[in-house]
N, C-alpha and C positions, 0 to 999 in steps of 0.2 A: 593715707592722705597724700603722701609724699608723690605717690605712685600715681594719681588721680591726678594730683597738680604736672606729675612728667604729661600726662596724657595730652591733657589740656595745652599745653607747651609744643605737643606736637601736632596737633589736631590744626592748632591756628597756624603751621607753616604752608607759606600760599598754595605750594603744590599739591600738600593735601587736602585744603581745601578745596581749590580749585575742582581737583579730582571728586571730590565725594559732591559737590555740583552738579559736574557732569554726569555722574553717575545717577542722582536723582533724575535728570532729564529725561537721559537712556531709559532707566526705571521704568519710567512715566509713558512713555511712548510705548515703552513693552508694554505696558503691561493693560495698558487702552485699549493694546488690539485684541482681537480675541483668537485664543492658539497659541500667542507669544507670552510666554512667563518669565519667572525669574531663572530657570533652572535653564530655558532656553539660550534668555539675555548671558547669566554668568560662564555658560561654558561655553559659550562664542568668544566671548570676554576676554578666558583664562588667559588665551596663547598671545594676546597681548601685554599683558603682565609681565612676560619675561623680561623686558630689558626694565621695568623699571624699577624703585625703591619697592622696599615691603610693603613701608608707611602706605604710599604713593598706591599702590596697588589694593590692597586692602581697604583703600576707602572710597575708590571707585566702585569693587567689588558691594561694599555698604550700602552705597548710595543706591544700585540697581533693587538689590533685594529690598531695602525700604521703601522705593517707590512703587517698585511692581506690585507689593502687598497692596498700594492703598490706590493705586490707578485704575482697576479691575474693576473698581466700582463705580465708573465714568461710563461706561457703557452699557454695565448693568441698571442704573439709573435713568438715562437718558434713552435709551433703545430695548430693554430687558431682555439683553445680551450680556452673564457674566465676563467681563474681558479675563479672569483667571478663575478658575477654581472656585479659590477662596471666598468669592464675591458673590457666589449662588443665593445665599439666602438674603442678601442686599437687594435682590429683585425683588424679595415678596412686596416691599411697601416700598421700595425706591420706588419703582417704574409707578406703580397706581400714584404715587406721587404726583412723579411726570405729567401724568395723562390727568390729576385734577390741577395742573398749572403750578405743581409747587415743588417743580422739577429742580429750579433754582437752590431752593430753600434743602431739598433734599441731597445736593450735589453739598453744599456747606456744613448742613447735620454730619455728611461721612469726610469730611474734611476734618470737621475738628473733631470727631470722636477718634479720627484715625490719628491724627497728632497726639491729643491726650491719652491713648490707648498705647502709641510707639514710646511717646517719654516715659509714663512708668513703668512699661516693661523695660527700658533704657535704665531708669532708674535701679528697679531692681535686681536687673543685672549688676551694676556697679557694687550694688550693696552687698546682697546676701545671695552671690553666683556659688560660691564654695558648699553654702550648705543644701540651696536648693539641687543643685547637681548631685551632690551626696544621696540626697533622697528619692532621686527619678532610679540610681540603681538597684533599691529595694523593689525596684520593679521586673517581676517574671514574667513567664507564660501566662499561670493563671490570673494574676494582674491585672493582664492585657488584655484578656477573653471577659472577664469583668468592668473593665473599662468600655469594650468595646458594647458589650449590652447594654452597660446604662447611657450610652449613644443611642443606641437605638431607643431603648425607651423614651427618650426624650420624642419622638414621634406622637407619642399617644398624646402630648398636649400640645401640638401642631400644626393641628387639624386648619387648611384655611378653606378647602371646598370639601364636601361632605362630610363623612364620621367617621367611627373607628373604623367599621369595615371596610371602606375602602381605603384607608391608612394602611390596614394590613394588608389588601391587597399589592398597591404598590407596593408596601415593603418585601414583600415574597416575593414579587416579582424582581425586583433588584439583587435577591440574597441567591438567586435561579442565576439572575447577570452574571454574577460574582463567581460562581462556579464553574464558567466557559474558562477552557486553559489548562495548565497544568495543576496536576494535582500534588500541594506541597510537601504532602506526605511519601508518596508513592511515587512520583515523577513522572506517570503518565496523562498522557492530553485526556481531557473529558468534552465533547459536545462541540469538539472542530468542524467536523463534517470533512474533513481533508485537508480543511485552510489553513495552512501555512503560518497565516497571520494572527489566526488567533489562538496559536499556542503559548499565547503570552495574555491572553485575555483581550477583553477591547478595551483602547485605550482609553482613559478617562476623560481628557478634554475633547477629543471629538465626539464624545456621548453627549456631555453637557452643552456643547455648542450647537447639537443637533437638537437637542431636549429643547434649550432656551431659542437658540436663535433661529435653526432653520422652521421650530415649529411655528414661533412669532409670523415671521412671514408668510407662512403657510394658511394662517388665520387671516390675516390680514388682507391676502391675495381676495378669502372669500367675503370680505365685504366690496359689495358692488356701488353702496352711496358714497361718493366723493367726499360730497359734505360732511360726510359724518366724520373722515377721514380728517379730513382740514380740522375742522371742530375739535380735532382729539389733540392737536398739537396746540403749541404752544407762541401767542406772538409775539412776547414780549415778557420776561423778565427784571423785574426791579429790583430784586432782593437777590442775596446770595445768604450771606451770614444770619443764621437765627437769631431769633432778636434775645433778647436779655430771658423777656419768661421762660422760651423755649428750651433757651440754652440751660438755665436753671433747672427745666422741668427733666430735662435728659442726663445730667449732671452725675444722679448715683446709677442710673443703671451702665454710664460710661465708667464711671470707676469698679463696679461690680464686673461687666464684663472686660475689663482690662487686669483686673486682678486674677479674673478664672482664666485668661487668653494664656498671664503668664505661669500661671500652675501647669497646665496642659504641656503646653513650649518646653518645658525643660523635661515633660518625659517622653524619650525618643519613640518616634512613631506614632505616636496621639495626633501630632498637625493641626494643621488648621481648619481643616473640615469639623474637624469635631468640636473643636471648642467654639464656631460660629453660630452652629446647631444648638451648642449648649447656652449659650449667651442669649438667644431670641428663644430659646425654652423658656429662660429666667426672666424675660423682661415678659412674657405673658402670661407669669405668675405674680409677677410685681404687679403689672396693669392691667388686670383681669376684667377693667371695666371698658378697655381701648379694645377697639376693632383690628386687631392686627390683619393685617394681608391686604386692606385696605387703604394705606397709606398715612402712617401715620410716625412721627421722626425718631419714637423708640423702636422702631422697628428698623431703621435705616444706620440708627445709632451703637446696637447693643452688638450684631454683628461686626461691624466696622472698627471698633476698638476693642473685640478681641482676637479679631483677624490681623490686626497690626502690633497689637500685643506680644501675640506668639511670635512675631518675626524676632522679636531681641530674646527675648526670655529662650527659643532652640539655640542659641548661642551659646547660653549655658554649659550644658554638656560637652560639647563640642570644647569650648576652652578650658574647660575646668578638669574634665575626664577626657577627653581625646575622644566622644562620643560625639557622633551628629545624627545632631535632636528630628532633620529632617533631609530630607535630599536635597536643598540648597548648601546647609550649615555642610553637607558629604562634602559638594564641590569647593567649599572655601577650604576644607584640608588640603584638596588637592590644588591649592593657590599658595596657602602659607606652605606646603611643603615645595611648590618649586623654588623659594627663596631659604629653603635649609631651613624652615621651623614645624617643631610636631608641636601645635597642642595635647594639651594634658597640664598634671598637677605642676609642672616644672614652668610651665607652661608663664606665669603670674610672675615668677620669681627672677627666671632666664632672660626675658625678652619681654618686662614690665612696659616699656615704650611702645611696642607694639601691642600688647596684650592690652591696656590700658586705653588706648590710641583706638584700638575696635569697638571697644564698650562705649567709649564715647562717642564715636564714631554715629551708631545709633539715634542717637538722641539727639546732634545737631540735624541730621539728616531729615529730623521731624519738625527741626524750625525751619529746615528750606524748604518741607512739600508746604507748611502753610501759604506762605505769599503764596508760591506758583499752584496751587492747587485753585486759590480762589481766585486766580485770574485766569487761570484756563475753563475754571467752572462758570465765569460770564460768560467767557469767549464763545463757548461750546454750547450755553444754553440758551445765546441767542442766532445760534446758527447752526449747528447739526438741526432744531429742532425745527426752524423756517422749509428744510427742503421738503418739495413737494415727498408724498405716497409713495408713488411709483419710484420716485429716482431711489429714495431713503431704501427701500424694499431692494432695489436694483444692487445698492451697497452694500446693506447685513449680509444679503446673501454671497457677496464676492468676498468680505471679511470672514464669514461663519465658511466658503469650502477652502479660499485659503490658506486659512488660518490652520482648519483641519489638515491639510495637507501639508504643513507648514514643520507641522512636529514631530514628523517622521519620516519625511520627504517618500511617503507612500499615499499611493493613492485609495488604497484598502479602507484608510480613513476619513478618505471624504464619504464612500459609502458607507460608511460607521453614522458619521453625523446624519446625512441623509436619513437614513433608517430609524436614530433614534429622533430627529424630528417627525418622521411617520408615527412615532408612539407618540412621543411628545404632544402634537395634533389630537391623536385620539385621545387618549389621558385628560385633555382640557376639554374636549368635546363630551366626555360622560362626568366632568368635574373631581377627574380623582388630582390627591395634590400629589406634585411630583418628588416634596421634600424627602419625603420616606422610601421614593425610589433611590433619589441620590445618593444619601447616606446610606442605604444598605447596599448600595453598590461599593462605595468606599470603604467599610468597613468589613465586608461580606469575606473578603480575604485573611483578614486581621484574627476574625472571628475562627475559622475552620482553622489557620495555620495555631492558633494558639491554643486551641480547645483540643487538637490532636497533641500537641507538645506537652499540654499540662496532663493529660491520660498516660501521656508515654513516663514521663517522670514519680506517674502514682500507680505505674502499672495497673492501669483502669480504675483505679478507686477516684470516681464522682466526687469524694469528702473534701479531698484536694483544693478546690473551689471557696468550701467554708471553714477548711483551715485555718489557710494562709489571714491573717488579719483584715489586710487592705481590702484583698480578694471579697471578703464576708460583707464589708462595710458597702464597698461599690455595689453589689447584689442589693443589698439592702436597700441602700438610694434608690436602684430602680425598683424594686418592690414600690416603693413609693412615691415613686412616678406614675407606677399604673396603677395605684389605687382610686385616685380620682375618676379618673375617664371609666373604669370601670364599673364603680358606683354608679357613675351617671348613667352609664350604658341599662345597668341590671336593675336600677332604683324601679318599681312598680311607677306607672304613672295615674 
């Protein structure tokens, strides 16, 4: 408690305030654009940290990754352009939002899910960081390779156009993506064709910005009635904040998926993708009577808080064991280490002011996205949504190849995006959904690198798997995932 109260103490000196301010702004603009992340924002960041305090630095660094978690979904809402990653499955119901006028209403659902989603993983951090870290290193190879199946299983009941079959087609066709590159085991290239560029794979955000945004426009281009065009936006918003029932009615599935966000966060390499997937799994298990994909605020909600969840709860590790839980919490090592500190177990005890001062750090940083979140959520939904068609169209598309270009300063990946908005386009033109592509694109590496690792360590003995405890359980979960859909599939009619 002592330690909590130093924090506090330090938190409110004006220049760390001030800093973890500006750092939410920074955040926030990153993370609206699409291409610009957190991982971009903090290591442009870094080398201005040198001159100043740890404190002082540390909470600018906060403030970017806090925000850029929850600003990803301004774009994806408004435009059904994820501006990060993370914000993918915030398009199923955000955007049909948008386009039934309740664009407003759904910018405020991920406002406050994302608030209530960062404070108790804030929370939980503070409390029980030592034992949840503790327990993310009971995590192995086969762990991982089971972890990372019952991600995908989560597929089979997120279906939003067609059925299973074409669920698994996408998803084969992503887990084919995922195998472009080097190969983890043996270290040679597979499926280059000679290019240079994708011996590292292709890269993830100019997929998805191609997937979402260039194929949007692409659609878009081919509608020829103006009217229809006009019709689809929006001319006026009254509302932002859900109203009392709303907020009620969304209430446990934001603390359900804030609580799995931070289960996920503290085991390194899980991220954010998965636990967003897993959250809008759960909430179309809870509301099996709601239209998901349709536009509806648990669908806007369930992701959104546990996308921001995970951003405190990978902290964990990373403070507690000198582990980073993802490749932002990576780059914060290498911030506190240009000020002469390692996190780890010493980490609490050595440099309580600082250590203390981060954990908190989180959690204000989620009373400063509220105001500005809701006031950029008017500003934005009464005017990105006014500009005509053509101009709107004229702009995704300079934000989606910039952007792409943006994160690798190659151009290799503006024809990444291009490309994959050509599948993109087709995929919504035969109605397959693209959720089961993206995810087994992101995890499609996860899976191959740890399913060879966990053979190497059992010299091929498959048993391995149902050994290990956790391993057997995870399996088991998704055995249970795809019991349902399966049924339904085989049920006689």
């Amino acid at each position: 408690m002592d330690n909590i109260l130093l924090g506090i103490s330090e938190i409110f000196q004006f220049w760390n305030l001030f800093a973890l301010f500006l750092g939410v702004l920074i955040g926030f603009t990153a993370g609206a654009l699409p291409g610009i992340n957190a991982n971009i924002t903090i290591a442009v960041l870094i080398p201005f940290t040198f001159g100043m305090d740890p404190q002082t630095s540390m909470m600018l660094l906060c403030g970017v990754y806090c925000s850029s978690s929850f600003s990803g979904s301004f774009p994806a809402v408004l435009l059904g352009i994820p501006g990060t990653a993370s914000a993918v499955v915030t398009t199923f119901d955000g955007y049909p939002m948008t386009k039934k006028g309740e664009g407003g209403i759904a910018l405020g659902v991920s406002t406050v899910s994302s608030v209530l989603g960062g404070i108790i993983s804030g929370i939980i951090l503070v409390t029980i960081a030592p034992f949840l870290a503790s327990q993310a290193l009971k995590f192995g190879p086969p762990e991982y390779f089971s972890l990372t199946i019952l991600g995908l299983c989560t597929v089979a009941g997120m279906s939003q156009q067609g059925g299973a079959i074409k669920n698994l087609i996408s998803m084969v066709f992503g887990l084919l993506i995922a195998t472009v590159g080097m190969d983890p085991q043996s270290g040679f290239s597979r499926y280059t064709f000679g290019i240079t560029d994708l011996i590292d794979g292709f890269q993830l955000v100019p997929m998805l910005i191609g997937l979402f945004g260039v194929s949007a426009v692409l659609e878009l281009s081919q509608q020829s009635d103006k009217k229809a065009l006009d019709e689809a936006k929006i001319p006026k918003v009254s509302r932002i904040l859900p109203d009392f029932s709303t907020f009620k009615r969304i209430l446990p599935i934001i603390i359900i998926s804030a609580i799995l966000g931070s289960l996920i966060g503290i085991i390194p390499g899980a991220g954010m993708i998965m636990a967003i997937y897993l959250a809008y799994h759960i909430a179309k298990q809870l509301y099996k009577k709601k239209k998901f994909g349709e536009g509806i605020a648990e669908g806007v909600a369930a992701p959104e808080s546990a996308n921001n969840a995970v951003a405190g709860s990978s902290m964990v590790p990373l403070l507690s064991l000198g582990i980073p839980g993802n490749s932002v919490s990576a780059l914060f090592i290498g911030a506190l280490m240009i000020h002469g500190l390692r996190p780890g177990p010493s980490f609490f005890t050595k440099t309580p002011e600082i250590a203390y001062l981060l954990v908190l750090g989180f959690i204000v940083s989620y009373i400063f996205i509220f105001p500005i979140g809701i006031f950029v959520a008017k500003f934005l939904s009464q005017t990105i949504l006014k500009i005509s068609s053509d101009f709107l169209n004229g702009i995704i598309i300079i934000l989606c190849l910039t952007g792409s270009f943006a994160i690798n300063n190659n151009i290799f990946d503006v024809w990444v995006a291009v490309l994959f908005g050509l599948i993109g386009f087709v995929f919504n033109k035969f109605e397959v959904s693209l959720s089961p592509l993206v995810l087994a694109i992101v995890l499609g590496s996860m899976i191959e690198e740890n399913f060879q690792q966990s053979l190497s360590l059992s010299n091929g003995d498959w048993s391995i798997f149902i050994e290990k405890p956790i391993s057997a359980v995870l399996l088991a979960l998704s055995l249970l995932l795809l019991m349902p859909p399966l049924f339904k599939y085989i049920k006689p009619k």
